[in-house]
N, C-alpha and C positions, 0 to 999 in steps of 0.2 A: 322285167322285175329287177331292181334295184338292189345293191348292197343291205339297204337298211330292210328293205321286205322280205329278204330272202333269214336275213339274223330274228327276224323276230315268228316268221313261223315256225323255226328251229326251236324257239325258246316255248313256244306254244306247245309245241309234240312232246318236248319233256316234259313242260306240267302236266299234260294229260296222260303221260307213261309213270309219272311217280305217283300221280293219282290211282291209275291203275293198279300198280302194282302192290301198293297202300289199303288198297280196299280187298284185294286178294288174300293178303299177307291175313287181315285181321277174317276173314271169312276162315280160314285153311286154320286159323290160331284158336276160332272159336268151333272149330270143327273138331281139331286135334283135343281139348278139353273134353267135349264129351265122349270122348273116346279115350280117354286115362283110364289106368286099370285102377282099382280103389285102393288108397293106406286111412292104416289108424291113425290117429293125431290126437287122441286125448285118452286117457285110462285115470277114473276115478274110484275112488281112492289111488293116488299114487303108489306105481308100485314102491314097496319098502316100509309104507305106512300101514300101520296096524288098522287091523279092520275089526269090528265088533263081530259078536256072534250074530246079528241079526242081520247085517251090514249090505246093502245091495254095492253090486259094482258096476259101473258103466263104461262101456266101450264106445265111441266117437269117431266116425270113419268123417274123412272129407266130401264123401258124397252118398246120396241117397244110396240103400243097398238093397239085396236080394233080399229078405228076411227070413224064408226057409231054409235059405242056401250056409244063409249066416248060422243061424241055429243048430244044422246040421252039421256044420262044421268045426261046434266049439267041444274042445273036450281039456277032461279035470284032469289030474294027480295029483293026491288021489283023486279018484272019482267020487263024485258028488251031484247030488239029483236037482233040482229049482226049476224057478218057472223065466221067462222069457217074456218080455213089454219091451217097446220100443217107444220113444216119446218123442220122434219123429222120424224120419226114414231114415236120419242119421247115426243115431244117438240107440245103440241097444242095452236095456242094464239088465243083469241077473241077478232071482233073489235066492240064495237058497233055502230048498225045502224047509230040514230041519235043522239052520243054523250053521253056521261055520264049526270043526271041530278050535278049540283054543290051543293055542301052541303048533297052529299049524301049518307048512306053507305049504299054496295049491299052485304046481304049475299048469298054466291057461295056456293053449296056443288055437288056433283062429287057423282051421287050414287053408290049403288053396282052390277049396271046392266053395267058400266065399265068394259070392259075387256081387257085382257092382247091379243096378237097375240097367244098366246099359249091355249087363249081360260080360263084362269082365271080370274075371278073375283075380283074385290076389295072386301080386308076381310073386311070393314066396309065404309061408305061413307066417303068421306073426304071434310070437310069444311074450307072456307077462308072468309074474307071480302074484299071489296073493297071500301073504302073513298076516297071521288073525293074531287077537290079544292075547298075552300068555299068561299068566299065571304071578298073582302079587308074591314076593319072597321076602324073606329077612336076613336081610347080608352081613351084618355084622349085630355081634351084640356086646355090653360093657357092661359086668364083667367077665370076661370072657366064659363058655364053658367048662365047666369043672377046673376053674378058677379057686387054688385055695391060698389062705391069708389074704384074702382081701382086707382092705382097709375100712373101719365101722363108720368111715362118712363118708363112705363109696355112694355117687350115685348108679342109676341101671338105664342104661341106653339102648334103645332100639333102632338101627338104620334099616331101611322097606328099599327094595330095588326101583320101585315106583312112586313118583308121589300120589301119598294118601290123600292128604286134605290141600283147600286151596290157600292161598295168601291173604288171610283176614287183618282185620282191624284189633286193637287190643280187647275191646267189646266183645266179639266174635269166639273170641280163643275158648270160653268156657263151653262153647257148644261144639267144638272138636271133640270126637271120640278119644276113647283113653285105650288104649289098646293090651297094654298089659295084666297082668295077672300076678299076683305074689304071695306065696306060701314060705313061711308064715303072715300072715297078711300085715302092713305095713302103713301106719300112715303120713301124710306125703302129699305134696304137689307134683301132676304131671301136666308139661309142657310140648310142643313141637318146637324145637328148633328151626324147622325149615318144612319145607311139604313134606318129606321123608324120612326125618330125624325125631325123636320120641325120648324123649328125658324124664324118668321118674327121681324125685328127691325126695328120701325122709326126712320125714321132719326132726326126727330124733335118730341118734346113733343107730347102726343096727348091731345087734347082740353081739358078743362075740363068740366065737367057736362054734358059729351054726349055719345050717345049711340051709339056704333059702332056693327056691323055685322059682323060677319065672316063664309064665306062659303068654304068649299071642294066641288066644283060641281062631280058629278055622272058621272063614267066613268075612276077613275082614276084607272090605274093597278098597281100591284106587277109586281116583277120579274117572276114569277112563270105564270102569267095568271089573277089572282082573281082580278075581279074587284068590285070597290066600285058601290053598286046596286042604290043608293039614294043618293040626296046632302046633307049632312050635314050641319045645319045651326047653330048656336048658339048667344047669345047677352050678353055684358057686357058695363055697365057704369063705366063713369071715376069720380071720385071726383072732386068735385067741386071746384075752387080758392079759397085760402082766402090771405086776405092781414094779416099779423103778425105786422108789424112794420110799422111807418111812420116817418119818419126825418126832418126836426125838428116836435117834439112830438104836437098836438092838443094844445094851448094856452101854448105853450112854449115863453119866452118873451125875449128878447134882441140877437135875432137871427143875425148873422154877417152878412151883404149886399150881401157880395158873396158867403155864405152859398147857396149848392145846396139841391133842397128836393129827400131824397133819400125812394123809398115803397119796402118792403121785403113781397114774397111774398111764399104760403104753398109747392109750386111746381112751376117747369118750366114753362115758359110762353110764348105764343104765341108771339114775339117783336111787329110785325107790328100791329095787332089788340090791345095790350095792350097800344102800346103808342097812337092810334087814340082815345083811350078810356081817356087817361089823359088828366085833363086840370090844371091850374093855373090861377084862376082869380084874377085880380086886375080894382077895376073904372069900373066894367062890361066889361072887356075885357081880352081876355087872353093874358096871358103874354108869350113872345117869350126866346126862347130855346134850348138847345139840349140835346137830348137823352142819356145816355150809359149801359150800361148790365154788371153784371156781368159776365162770362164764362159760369155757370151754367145754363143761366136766369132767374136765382129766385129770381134779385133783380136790381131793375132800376133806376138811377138815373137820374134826368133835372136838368139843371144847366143854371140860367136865366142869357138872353143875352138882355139887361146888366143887372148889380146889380138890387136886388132887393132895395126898394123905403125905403130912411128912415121912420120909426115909421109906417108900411102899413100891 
């Protein structure tokens, strides 16, 4: 046998030993596979993510599992009663009985009495939470509670820790709830700002020196579910009028006849009540007139019909 015969049966034995050992390797790999002990790899709803009252959750092993072993081995805190489906050997989801409680978080752990269909165990227990929806709130409000001198073109803002309504079109906006409430009742346009921001505007001044109410009644929901548990009530007072100026001035002298008297007043003003409230006496009798307003109404003028009376 020859130099060249002797190099290539060498070369021959190795192919047939890496072949070997190649075909070994993948038998002992796909051997060692069914023999892993089982892990989670998927949990629906995420934990951290809020879960509804109704909410099922599912658990996701990598491989086919025990199902009674599984079941037996799950437990709540608190504790909590539901039923058990599997929607395929992998995948086990629980529903609860009677609902998740709201505002609440359940720890889940999976213990080591879990087993795989191949009869393995979980190497260690495995733990999740479960946080259900809580509860819609109102986190701030404008003007603030028991707020006094407020200003009479205050408007009343509500922010919710959730958002209420979704992101509509301008079309849309009049079928958003209106969430507030106002004693003395007030008319007005209300808006959402944002999903969670609630803007009431009067149309007209609100009064002054008076205490108005503002309620969210109980019941209202988020997008999600969460509904507000209790009414919200709060109170703020408005500043009270002050008159600033008067025209012509208190023992002003040689006033022109058809000079009108015009009063400047701290804020906007009610017209109808403001002017039943003014009078002009002359001889014990008032004297006859008419009315006009500023734009703003924060300032009113009467202009006597006729002139006013020489030397009166």
């Amino acid at each position: 046998m020859n130099h060249v015969e002797v190099f290539l049966l060498r070369g021959l034995a190795l192919l047939v030993s890496a072949s070997l050992l190649a075909l070994t390797g993948s038998v002992l790999a796909q051997q060692g596979e069914d023999q892993l002990p089982p892990q989670v790899i998927e949990i629906i709803p995420y934990p951290g993510e809020e879960v509804l009252t109704d909410q099922p959750v599912a658990v996701t092993f990598d491989q086919a599992m025990d199902a009674a072993s599984v079941e037996s081995a799950w437990q709540s805190d608190p504790a909590i009663t539901g039923q058990f489906a599997w929607t395929d050997g992998k995948t086990l989801t629980f529903t609860p009985a009677e609902g998740w409680q709201r505002a609440t978080r359940y720890n889940i752990s999976i213990g080591t009495e879990a087993k795989a269909a191949n009869g393995l165990p979980l190497v260690e227990p495995y733990k999740f939470f479960v946080q259900t929806i809580g509860y819609l709130e109102v986190t701030t409000v404008i003007p603030a509670a028991d707020a006094e001198g407020v200003s009479a073109d205050a408007t009343i803002t509500v922010s919710f820790s959730r958002p209420v309504v979704p992101l509509v079109s301008t079309e849309q906006l009049a079928d958003l709830p209106q969430p507030v409430v106002i004693e003395p009742a007030l008319d007005g346009k209300g808006e959402w700002l944002n999903t969670s921001v609630f803007m009431f505007t009067p149309s007209k001044p609100l009064s002054g020196g008076t205490t108005y109410t503002v309620s969210v009644p109980a019941g209202l929901k988020d997008m999600l579910g969460a509904t507000l548990d209790q009414t919200v009530s709060w109170k703020f007072k408005t500043l009270a009028p002050e008159i600033l100026n008067v025209y012509p001035y208190q023992s002003e002298s040689g006033v022109r006849l058809e000079r009108p008297v015009t009063i400047e007043f701290s804020q906007p003003m009610d017209r109808a009540s403001t002017e039943a409230a003014f009078s002009l006496i002359y001889g014990g009798e008032p004297v006859k007139g008419a009315f006009s307003w500023s734009e703003d109404s924060r300032s009113l003028t009467f202009q006597p019909e006729p002139k006013l009376n020489i030397e009166s």
